[in-house]
C-alpha positions, 0 to 999 in steps of 0.5 A: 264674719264667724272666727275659725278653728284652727287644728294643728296635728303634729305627726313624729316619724323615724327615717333611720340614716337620714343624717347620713344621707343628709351627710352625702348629699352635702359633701357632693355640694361644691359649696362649704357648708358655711355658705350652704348653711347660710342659704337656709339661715342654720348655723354649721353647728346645727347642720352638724347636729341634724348630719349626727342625728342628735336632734329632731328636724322639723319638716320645713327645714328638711324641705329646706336642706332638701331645696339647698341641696337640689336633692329628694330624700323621699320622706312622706308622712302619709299615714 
């Protein structure tokens, strides 16, 4: 069996207001962020990070927040 190439593309995108939009969707979540937080495996210390916008998201977790949260923040990386 022949071995196979793996490539690997990362692609950085800017989504101006994403914390905050994180932010809202957050305070309309019954839960306390601890048990939100919990449901993701992130710590309220990083969730407060990526609501202030001062660090990077990898996609996945986004996906993440988004999946604990029911909600869509519609971003795409389409080129």
């Amino acid at each position: 069996m022949q071995q196979q190439m793996k490539i690997v593309r990362t692609t950085v995108i800017e989504v101006p207001g994403l914390g905050a939009r994180i932010k809202e969707a957050r305070l309309r979540d019954p839960r306390p962020l601890r048990e939100i937080c919990a449901s993701i495996n992130m710590s309220p210390m990083n969730w407060y990070r990526v609501e202030t916008e001062k660090q990077s998201l990898p996609e996945e977790t986004l996906r993440d927040i988004e999946g604990a949260l029911g909600v869509s923040f519609n971003v795409s990386f389409n080129d």
